[in-house]
C-alpha positions in Angstrom: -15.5 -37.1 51.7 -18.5 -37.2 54.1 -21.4 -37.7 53.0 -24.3 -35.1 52.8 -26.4 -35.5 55.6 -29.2 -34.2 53.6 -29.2 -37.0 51.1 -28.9 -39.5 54.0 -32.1 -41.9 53.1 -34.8 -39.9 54.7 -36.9 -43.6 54.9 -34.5 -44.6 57.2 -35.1 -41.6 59.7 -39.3 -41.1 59.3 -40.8 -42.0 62.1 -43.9 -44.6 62.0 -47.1 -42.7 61.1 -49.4 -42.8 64.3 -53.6 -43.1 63.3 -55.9 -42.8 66.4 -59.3 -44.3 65.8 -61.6 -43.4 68.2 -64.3 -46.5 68.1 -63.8 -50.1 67.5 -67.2 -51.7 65.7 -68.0 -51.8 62.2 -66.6 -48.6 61.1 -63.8 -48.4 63.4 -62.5 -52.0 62.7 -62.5 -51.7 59.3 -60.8 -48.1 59.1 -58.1 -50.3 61.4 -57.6 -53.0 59.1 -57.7 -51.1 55.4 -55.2 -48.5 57.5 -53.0 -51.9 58.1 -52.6 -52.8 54.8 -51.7 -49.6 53.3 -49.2 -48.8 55.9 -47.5 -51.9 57.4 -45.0 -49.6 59.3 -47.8 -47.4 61.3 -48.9 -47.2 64.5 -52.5 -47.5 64.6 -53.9 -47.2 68.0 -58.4 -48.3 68.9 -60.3 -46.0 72.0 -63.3 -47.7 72.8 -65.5 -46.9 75.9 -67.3 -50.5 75.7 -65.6 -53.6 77.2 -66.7 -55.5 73.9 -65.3 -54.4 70.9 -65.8 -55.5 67.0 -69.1 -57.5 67.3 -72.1 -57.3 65.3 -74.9 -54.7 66.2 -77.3 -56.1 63.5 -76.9 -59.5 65.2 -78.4 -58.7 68.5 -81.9 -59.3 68.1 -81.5 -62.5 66.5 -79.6 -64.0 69.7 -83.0 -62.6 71.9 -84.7 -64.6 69.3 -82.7 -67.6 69.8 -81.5 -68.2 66.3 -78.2 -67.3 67.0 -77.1 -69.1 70.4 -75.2 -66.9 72.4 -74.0 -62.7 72.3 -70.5 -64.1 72.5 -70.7 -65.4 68.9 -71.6 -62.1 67.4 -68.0 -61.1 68.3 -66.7 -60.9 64.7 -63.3 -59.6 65.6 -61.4 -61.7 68.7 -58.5 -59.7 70.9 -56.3 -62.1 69.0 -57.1 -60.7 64.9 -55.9 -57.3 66.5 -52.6 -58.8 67.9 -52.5 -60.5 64.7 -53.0 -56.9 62.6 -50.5 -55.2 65.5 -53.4 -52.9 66.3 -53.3 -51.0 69.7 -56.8 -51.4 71.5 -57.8 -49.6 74.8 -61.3 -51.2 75.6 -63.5 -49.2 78.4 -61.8 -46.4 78.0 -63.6 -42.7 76.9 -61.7 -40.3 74.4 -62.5 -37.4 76.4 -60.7 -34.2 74.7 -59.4 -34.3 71.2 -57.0 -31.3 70.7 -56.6 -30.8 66.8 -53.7 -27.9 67.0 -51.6 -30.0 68.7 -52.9 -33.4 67.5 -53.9 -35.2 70.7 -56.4 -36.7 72.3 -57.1 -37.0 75.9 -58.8 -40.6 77.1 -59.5 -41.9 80.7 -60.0 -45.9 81.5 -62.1 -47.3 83.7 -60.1 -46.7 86.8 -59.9 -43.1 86.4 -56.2 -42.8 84.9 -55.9 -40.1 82.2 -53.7 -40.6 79.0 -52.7 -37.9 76.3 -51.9 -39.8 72.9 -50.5 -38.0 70.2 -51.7 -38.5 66.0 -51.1 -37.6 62.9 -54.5 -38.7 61.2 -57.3 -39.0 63.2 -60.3 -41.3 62.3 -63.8 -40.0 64.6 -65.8 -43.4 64.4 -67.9 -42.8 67.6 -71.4 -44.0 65.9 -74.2 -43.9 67.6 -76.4 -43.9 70.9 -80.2 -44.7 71.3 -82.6 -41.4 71.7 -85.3 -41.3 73.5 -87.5 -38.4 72.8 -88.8 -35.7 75.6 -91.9 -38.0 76.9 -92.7 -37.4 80.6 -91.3 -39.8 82.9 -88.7 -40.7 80.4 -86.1 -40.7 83.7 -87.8 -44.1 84.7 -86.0 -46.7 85.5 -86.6 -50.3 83.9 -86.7 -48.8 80.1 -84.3 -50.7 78.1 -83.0 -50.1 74.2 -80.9 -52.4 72.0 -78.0 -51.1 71.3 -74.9 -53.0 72.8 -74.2 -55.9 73.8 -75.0 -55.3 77.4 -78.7 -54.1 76.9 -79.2 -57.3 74.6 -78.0 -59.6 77.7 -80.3 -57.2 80.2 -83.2 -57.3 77.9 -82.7 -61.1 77.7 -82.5 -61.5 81.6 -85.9 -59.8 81.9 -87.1 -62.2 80.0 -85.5 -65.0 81.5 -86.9 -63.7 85.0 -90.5 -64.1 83.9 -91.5 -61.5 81.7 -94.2 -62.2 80.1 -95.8 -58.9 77.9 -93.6 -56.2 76.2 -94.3 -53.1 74.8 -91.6 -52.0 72.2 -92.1 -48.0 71.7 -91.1 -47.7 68.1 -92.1 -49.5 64.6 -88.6 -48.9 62.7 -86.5 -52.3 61.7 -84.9 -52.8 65.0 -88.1 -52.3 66.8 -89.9 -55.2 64.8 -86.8 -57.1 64.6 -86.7 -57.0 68.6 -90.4 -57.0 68.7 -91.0 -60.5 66.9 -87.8 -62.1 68.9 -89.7 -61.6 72.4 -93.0 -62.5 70.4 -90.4 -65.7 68.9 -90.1 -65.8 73.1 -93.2 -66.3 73.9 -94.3 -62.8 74.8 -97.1 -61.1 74.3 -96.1 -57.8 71.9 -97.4 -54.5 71.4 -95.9 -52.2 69.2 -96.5 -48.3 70.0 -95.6 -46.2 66.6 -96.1 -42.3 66.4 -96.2 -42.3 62.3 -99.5 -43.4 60.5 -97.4 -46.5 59.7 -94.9 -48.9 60.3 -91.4 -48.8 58.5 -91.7 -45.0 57.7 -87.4 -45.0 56.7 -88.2 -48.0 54.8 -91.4 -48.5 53.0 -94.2 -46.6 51.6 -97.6 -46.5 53.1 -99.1 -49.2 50.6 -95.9 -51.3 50.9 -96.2 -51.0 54.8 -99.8 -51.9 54.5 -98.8 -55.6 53.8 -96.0 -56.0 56.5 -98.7 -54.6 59.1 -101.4 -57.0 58.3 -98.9 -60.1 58.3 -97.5 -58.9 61.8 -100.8 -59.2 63.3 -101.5 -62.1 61.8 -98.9 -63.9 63.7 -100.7 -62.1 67.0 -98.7 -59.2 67.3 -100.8 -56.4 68.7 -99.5 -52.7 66.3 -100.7 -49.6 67.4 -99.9 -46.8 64.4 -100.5 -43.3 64.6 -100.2 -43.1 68.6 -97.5 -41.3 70.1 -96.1 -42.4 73.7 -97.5 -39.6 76.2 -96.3 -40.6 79.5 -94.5 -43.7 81.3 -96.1 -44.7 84.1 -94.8 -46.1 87.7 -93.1 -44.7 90.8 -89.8 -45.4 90.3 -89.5 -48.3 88.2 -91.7 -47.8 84.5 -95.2 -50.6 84.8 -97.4 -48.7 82.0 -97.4 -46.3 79.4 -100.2 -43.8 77.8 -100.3 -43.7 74.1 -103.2 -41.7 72.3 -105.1 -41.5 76.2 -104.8 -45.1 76.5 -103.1 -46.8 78.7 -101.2 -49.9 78.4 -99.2 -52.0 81.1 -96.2 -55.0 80.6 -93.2 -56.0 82.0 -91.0 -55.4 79.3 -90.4 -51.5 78.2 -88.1 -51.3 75.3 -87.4 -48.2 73.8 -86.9 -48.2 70.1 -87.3 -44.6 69.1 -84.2 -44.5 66.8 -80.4 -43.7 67.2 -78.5 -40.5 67.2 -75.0 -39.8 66.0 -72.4 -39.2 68.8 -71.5 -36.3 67.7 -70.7 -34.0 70.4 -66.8 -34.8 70.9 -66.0 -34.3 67.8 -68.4 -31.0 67.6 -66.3 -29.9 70.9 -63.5 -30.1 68.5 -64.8 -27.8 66.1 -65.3 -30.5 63.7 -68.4 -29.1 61.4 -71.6 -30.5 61.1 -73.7 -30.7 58.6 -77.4 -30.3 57.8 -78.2 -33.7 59.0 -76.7 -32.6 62.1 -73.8 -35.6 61.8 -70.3 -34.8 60.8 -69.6 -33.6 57.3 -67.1 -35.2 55.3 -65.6 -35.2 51.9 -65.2 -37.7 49.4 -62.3 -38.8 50.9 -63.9 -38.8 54.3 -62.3 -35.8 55.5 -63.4 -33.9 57.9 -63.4 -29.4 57.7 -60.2 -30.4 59.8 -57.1 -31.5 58.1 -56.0 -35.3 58.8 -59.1 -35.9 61.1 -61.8 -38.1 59.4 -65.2 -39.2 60.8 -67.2 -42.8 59.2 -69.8 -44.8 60.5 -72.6 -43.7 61.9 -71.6 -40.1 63.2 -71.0 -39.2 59.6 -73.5 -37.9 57.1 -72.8 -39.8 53.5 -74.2 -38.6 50.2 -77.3 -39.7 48.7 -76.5 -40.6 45.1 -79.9 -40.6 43.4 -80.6 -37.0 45.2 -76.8 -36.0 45.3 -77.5 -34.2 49.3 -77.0 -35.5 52.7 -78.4 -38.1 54.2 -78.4 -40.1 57.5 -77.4 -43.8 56.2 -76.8 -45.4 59.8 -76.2 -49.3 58.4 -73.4 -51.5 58.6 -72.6 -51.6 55.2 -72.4 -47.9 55.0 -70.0 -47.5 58.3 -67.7 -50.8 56.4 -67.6 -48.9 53.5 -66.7 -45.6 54.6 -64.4 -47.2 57.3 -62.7 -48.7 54.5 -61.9 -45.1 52.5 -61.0 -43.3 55.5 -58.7 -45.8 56.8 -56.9 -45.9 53.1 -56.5 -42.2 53.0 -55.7 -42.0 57.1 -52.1 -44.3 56.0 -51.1 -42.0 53.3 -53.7 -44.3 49.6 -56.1 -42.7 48.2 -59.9 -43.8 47.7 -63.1 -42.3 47.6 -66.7 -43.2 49.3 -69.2 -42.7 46.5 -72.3 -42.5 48.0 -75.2 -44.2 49.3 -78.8 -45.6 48.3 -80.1 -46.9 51.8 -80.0 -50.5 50.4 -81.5 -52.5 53.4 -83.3 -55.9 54.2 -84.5 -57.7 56.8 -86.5 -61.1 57.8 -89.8 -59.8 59.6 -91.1 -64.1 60.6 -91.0 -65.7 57.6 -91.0 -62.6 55.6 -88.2 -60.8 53.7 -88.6 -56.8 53.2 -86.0 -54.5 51.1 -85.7 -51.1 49.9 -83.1 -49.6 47.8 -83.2 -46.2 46.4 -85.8 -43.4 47.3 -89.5 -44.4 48.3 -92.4 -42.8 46.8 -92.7 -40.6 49.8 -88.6 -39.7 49.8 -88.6 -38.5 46.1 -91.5 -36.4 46.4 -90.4 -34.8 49.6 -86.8 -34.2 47.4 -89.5 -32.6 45.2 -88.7 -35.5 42.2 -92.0 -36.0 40.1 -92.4 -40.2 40.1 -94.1 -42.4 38.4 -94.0 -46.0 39.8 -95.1 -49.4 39.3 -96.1 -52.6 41.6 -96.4 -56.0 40.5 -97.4 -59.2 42.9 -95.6 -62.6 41.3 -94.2 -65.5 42.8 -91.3 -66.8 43.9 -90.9 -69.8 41.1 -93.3 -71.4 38.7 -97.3 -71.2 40.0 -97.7 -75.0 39.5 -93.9 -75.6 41.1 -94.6 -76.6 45.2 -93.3 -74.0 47.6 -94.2 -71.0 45.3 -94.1 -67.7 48.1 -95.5 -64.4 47.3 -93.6 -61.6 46.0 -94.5 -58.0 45.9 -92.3 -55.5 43.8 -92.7 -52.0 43.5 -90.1 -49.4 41.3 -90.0 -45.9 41.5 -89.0 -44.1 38.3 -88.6 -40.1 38.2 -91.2 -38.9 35.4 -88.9 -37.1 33.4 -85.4 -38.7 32.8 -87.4 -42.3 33.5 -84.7 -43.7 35.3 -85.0 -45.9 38.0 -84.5 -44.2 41.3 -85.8 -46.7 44.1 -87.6 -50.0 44.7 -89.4 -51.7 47.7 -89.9 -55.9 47.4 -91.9 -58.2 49.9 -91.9 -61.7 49.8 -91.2 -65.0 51.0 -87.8 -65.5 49.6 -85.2 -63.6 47.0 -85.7 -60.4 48.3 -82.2 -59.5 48.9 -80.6 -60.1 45.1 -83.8 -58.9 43.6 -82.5 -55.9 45.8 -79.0 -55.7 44.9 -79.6 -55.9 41.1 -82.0 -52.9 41.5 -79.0 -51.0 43.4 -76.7 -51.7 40.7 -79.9 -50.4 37.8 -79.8 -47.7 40.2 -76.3 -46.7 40.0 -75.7 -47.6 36.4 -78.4 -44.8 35.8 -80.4 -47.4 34.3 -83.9 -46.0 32.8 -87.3 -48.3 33.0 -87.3 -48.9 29.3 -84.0 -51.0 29.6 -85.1 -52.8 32.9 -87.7 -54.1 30.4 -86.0 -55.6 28.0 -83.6 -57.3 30.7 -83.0 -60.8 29.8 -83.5 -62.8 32.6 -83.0 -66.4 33.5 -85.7 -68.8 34.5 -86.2 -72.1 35.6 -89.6 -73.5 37.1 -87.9 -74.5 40.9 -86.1 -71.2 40.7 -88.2 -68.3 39.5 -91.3 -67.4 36.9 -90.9 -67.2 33.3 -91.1 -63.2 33.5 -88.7 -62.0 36.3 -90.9 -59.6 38.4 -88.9 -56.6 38.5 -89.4 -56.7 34.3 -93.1 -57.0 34.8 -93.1 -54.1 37.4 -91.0 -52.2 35.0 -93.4 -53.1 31.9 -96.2 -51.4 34.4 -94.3 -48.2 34.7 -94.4 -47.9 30.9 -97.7 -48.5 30.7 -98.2 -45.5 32.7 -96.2 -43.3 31.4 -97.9 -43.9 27.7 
């Protein structure tokens, strides 16, 4: 008796799952390879416009610096890991249309020749460009941003052909980070910030305070609370004016900030949200079914304030890269949220946030109360004892920990961490206090400083 063709293994017959990413760094990379391991069987195709793919962003200044040696060794994923992971990748080549009725997108390469491939999830990981806002004689040519691997190697020419004074418009992390590798090069540095202060994403005003005075110390020149009014020049930019003055170098970098590529996917009629980046779901779903957007074209959720918020950082775009890729191949996971953990090395200085500043929560409209401690790093009488700043903010009312900013010579990052875990635990100030911590007089004081900011916190709110 024949068989029914109906019960004929329907395994046998399914065709390979295909999952399009559009973008191959952080986010893209990572959606790739968590998509991989769920689905072994899929087809799982990369559309990057750059020629490099799978390097590290957060790297760049630190080669202009010269700590790191060369921009080839921030590639972190090698043509060879995607042949190894049986990953399609078309470098230099721009997703141009993506036609969610009939699940396609349209691409062109470099030389012009058009493609249609076809999906059946679609992961949007287009990230982000640098902005520069409307200032007049913006269209100038000569002002460079750090964004890709190519600027880092112009910026780094300039240098090498003679420069010798900079001006870096901007006073967020990647403008200091880039500012203090020219200064590292022997350039003379002026920083050009619009805000009152320096850090504004990251630090309060008395936090910033500190950071500001140690950067001139080391002979950087920080202009706060002057906006960029014109670039000077003919063609090429040789000055700017900022607050009437003007001020001349010849190195322009722009450091304004980035903005989410957004405007494919929008064509798309993939919503937005209120941040004006794509809105997703838990799941990092998109308003259109099997299309997902991560990285830093996606808003995330912020989980001490439960809204949107624009978390453009590498661990974010990993993270998220890792859900949607899961999901994308037919698992199931869930992004949770973010707190805008973040550190850097400003010199020989370490500076962290986690959680809302001061100046965040009250904007969210949370009453705080917070509490800042200065310490050090081990035992006083212990040589090599740095400074350490720590400041938490509590909210008033349910007195749980909701953010914390620490400055110092050394541990800032785990001091960091543990407070993002406090944060996420819904940890309250009275328990910080009674944290038992470990100590040891080469290692750290007898009374961990994020106790002794927390035991100030309580005092206050007696």
């Amino acid at each position: 008796m024949a068989q029914d063709p109906r019960k004929i293994d329907a395994k046998e017959h399914r065709m390979p799952r295909r999952i399009v990413i559009i973008g191959a760094h952080a986010a893209g990379v990572d959606a790739a390879s968590a998509a991989r391991k769920t689905d072994r069987t899929a087809e799982i195709t990369l559309i990057a416009d750059e020629k490099h793919v799978g390097y590290s962003r957060c790297g760049l200044p630190f080669v202009l610096g010269g700590q790191i040696p060369s921009f080839q060794s921030l590639i972190v994923f090698s043509p060879a890991y995607f042949q190894m992971m049986k990953l399609t990748l078309k470098t230099e080549t721009k997703a141009t249309n993506i036609d969610t009725k009939n699940k396609t997108v349209e691409t062109t390469d470099k030389t012009g020749k058009t493609e249609t491939i076809p999906y059946d999830s679609l992961i949007i990981a287009t990230g982000a460009g640098s902005f520069m806002p409307p200032i007049k004689g913006r269209e100038k040519k000569g002002i460079l941003s750090l964004r890709t691997l190519e600027d880092g190697e112009k910026i780094d020419q300039t240098v090498k052909n003679g420069a010798k004074t900079a001006v870096v418009m901007g006073a967020g992390l990647i403008g200091l980070e880039l500012a203090i590798a020219l200064q590292e090069r022997g350039l003379k540095v002026t920083v050009v910030e619009l805000l009152p202060q320096i850090l504004p994403q990251m630090l309060d005003p008395d936090m910033a305070r500190i950071v500001h005075e140690m950067l001139q110390d080391k002979g950087m020149t920080i202009l706060t609370g002057k906006g960029v009014e014109e670039c000077l020049g003919e063609e090429n930019i040789t000055g700017i004016v900022a607050c009437q003055e003007e001020i001349n170098a010849d190195l322009f970098i722009s450091a304004f900030g980035v903005r989410g590529n957004t405007e494919l996917a929008a064509k798309a009629g993939v919503a937005l949200g209120e941040t004006k980046l794509i809105k997703t779901t838990a799941k990092m779903e998109t308003n259109i079914r099997d299309v997902y957007a991560v990285g830093d074209c996606a808003e995330s959720p912020h989980i001490v304030t439960q809204k949107p918020t624009v978390a453009q950082f590498g661990t974010v775009a990993v993270r998220q890269g890792k859900v949607a890729g899961i999901n994308a191949a037919g698992g199931y996971a869930l992004f949770t949220g973010v707190l805008g953990s973040a550190v850097s090395r400003l010199f020989d200085t370490d500076v962290g946030v986690t959680g809302l500043t001061e100046t965040a929560a009250k904007k969210a409209g949370i009453e705080t109360v917070t509490g800042t401690i200065a310490s050090k790093t081990k035992a006083d009488y212990y040589p090599g004892a740095l400074p350490i700043k720590v400041k938490l903010v509590v909210e008033k009312e349910s007195q749980r920990i909701i953010g914390a900013q620490i400055i110092g010579g050394e541990e800032v990052t785990q001091r960091i961490n543990a407070i993002s875990f406090a944060i996420q635990k819904q940890m309250t100030v009275r328990e910080l206090a009674k944290a038992d911590t470990a100590y040891a007089p080469p290692l750290c004081e007898t009374w961990e400083p994020l106790v002794l900011a927390a035991e100030m916190v309580l005092m206050k709110l007696r």
